[in-house]
C-alpha positions as CSV (number, residue, x, y, z in Angstrom):
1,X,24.1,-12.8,-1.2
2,X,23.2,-9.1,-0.8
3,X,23.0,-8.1,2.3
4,X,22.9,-4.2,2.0
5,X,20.2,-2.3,2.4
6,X,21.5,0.3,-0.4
7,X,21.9,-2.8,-3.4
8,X,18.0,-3.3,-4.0
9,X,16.3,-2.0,-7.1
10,X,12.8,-1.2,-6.9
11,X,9.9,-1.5,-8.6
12,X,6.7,0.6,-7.4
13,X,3.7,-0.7,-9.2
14,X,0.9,0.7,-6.8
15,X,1.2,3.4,-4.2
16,X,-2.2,4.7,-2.2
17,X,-3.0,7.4,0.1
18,X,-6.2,8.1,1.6
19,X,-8.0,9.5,4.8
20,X,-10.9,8.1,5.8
21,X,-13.1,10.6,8.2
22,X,-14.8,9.7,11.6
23,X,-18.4,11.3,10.5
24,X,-22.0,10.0,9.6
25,X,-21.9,12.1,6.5
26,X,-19.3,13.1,3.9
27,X,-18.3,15.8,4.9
28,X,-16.3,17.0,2.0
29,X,-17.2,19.7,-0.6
30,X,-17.3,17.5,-3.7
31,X,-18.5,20.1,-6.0
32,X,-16.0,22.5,-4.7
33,X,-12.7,20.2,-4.5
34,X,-13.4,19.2,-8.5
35,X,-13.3,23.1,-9.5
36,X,-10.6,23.5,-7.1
37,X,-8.2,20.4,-9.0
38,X,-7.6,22.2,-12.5
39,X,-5.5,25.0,-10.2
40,X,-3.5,21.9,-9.2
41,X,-2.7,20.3,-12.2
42,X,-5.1,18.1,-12.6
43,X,-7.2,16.8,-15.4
44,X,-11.3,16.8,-14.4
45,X,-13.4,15.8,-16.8
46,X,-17.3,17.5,-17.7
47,X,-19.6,16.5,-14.8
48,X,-23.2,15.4,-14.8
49,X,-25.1,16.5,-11.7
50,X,-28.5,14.9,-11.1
51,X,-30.6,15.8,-8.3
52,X,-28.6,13.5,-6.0
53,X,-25.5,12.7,-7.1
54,X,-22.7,13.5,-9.6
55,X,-21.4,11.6,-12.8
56,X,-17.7,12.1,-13.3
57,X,-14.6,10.1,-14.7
58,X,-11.9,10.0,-12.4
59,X,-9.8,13.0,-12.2
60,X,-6.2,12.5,-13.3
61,X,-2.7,14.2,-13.0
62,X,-0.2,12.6,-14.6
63,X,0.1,8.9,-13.7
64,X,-2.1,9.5,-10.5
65,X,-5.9,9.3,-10.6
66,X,-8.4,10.8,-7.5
67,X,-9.9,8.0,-4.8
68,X,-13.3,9.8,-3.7
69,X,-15.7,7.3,-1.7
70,X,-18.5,8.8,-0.3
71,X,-19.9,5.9,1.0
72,X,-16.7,4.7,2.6
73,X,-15.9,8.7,3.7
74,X,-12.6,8.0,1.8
75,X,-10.6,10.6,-0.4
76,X,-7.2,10.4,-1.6
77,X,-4.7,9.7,-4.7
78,X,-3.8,6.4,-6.2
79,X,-0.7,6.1,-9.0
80,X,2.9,4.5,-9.3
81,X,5.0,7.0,-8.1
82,X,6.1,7.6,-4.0
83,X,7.2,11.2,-4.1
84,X,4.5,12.1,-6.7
85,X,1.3,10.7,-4.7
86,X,2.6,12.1,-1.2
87,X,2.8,15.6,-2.5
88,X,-0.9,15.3,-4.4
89,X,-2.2,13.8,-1.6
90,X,-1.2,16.7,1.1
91,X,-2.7,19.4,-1.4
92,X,-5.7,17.1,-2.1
93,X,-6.1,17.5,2.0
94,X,-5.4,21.2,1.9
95,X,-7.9,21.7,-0.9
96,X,-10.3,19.6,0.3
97,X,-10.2,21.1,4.2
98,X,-10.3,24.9,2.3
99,X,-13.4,24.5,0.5
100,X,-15.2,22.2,3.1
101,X,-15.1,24.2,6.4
102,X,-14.8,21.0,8.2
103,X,-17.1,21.4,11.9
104,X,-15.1,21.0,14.6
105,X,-16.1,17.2,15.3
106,X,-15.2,16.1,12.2
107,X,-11.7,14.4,12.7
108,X,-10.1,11.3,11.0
109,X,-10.7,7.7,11.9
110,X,-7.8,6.5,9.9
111,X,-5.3,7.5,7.1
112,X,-3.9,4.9,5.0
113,X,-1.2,3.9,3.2
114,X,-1.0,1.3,0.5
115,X,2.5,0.4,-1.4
116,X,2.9,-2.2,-3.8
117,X,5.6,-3.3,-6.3
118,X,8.7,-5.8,-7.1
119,X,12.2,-5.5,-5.9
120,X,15.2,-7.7,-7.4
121,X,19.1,-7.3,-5.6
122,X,22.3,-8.8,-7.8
123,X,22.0,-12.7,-8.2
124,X,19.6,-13.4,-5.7
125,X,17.2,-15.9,-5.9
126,X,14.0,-15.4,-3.7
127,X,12.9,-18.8,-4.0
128,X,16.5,-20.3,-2.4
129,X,15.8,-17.1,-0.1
130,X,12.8,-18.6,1.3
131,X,14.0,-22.3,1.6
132,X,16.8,-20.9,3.4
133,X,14.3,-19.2,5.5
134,X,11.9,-21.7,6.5
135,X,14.5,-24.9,6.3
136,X,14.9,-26.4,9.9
137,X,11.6,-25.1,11.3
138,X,10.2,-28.3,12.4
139,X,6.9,-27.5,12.6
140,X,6.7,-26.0,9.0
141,X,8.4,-29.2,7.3
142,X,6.0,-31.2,9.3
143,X,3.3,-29.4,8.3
144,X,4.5,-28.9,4.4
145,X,5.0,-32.2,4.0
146,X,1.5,-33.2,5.3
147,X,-0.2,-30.5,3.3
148,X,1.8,-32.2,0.0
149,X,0.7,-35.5,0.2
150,X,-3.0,-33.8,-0.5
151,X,-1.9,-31.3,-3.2
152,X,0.7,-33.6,-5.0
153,X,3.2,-31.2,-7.2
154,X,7.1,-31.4,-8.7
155,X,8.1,-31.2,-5.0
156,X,7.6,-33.6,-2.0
157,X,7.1,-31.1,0.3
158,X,5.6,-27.1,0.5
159,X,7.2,-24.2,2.5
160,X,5.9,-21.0,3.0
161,X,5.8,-19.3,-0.5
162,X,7.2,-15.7,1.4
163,X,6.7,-14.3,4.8
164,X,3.5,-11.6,6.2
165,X,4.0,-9.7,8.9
166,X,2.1,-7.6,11.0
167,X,1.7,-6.8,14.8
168,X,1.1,-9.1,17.4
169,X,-2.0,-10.3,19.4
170,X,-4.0,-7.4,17.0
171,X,-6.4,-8.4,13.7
172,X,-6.9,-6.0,10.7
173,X,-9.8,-4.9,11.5
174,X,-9.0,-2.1,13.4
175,X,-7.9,2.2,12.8
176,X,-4.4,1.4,13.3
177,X,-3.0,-1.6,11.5
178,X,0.0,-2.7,9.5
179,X,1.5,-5.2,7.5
180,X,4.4,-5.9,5.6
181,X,4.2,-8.9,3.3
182,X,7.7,-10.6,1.0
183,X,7.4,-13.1,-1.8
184,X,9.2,-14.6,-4.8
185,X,7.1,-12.5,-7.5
186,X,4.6,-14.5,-9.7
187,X,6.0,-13.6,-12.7
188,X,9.3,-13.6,-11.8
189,X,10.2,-15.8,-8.5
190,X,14.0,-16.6,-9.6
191,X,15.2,-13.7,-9.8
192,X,12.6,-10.5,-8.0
193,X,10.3,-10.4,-4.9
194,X,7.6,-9.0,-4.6
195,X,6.7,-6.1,-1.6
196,X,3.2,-5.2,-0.5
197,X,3.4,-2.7,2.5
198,X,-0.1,-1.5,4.2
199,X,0.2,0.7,7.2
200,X,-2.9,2.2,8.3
201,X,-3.0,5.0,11.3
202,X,-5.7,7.3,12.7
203,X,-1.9,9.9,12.6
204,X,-2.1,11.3,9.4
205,X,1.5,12.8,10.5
206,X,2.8,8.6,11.0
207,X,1.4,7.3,7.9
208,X,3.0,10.1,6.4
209,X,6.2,9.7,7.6
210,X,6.0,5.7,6.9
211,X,5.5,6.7,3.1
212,X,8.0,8.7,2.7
213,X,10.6,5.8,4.4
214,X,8.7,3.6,2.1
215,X,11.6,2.8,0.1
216,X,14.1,2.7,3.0
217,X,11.9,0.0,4.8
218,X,11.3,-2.1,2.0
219,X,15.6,-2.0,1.3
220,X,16.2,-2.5,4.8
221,X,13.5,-5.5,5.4
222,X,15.2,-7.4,2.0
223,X,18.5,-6.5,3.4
224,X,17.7,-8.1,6.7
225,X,15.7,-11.5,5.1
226,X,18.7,-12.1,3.1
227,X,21.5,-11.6,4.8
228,X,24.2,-14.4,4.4
């Protein structure tokens, strides 16, 4: 059973960044941040400009593609790569806050981070993990094998298919929020888990900080949930 924190491989499949800003209006440049990009490497294709909006595919560099949401006040980076989307996403800010001459009320309700992917550790099983996990809990038994009698399968009895976590006595909807949630993958629940990681701050300094530990606080949560 692995218990080390340095004996997971992982898998990113989805890694997000984005501030969202406490205004009425957008207060961003657009116009201005998309002639800025090219200087940054990135990849913007011919805009359409109508009276009151603008038509454009989503910019790309490399495997990362540009989150802009006026609606939601939203900007940031989306791809599969930790490092890479950190380092867009700081010049993204830099760009955007250059060309935008933010007032000095405009400030950030929240920056998030989003990180998403499979992890898999030398012959371990998630789904003997999880038994494991949940086996003596009374209350869960009880309760699983209740909940089987009405949703008959190839087992007598359903356990908790992982484990979500996130802070106590608060709900989601809220500036600073987080959640870390474990499973046996869909695709592949014998042999990899599955990680989703959402930590959302009005810091941009602590979300920043939590993604770029990502990968040390996935290894260290599997370490600890399977540990002999």
């Amino acid at each position: 059973m692995v218990g080390k924190a340095d004996e997971w491989t992982l898998e990113p499949r989805r890694v997000a960044l984005s501030r969202c800003f406490r205004s009425v209006l957008y207060p961003v440049n657009v116009v201005a941040v998309l002639d800025r990009l090219p200087e940054l490497g990135w990849v913007v294709e011919e805009r359409v400009e109508e009276e009151n909006s603008i038509r454009i595919g989503a910019p790309k560099k490399g495997n990362l593609r540009l989150q802009l949401d006026q609606s939601a006040k939203t900007l940031g980076v989306v791809g599969d790569d930790l490092a890479q989307a950190l380092i867009a996403y700081r010049e993204l800010m830099q760009a955007a806050s250059d060309v935008s001459s933010y007032t000095s009320g405009i400030g950030t309700l929240y920056v998030e981070f989003r990180y998403l992917g499979d992890a898999h550790g030398d012959k371990v099983n998630p789904l003997e993990v999880f038994a494991r996990w949940w086996g003596g809990a009374e209350r869960v038994e009880s309760f699983g094998s209740e909940i089987a009698k009405d949703l008959p399968s190839d087992a007598s009895r359903m356990i908790p298919y992982g484990i979500r976590l996130a802070p106590e006595g608060n709900d989601a909807n809220r500036p600073n929020w987080t959640e870390l949630t474990i499973a046996p993958s869909n695709t592949s629940g014998e042999t990899k888990f599955h990680f989703d990681l959402l930590f959302r701050n009005e810091s941009s300094a602590k979300t920043e900080e939590v993604a770029e530990n990502a990968d040390a606080i996935i290894r260290r949560a599997l370490a600890q949930l399977t540990k002999a």
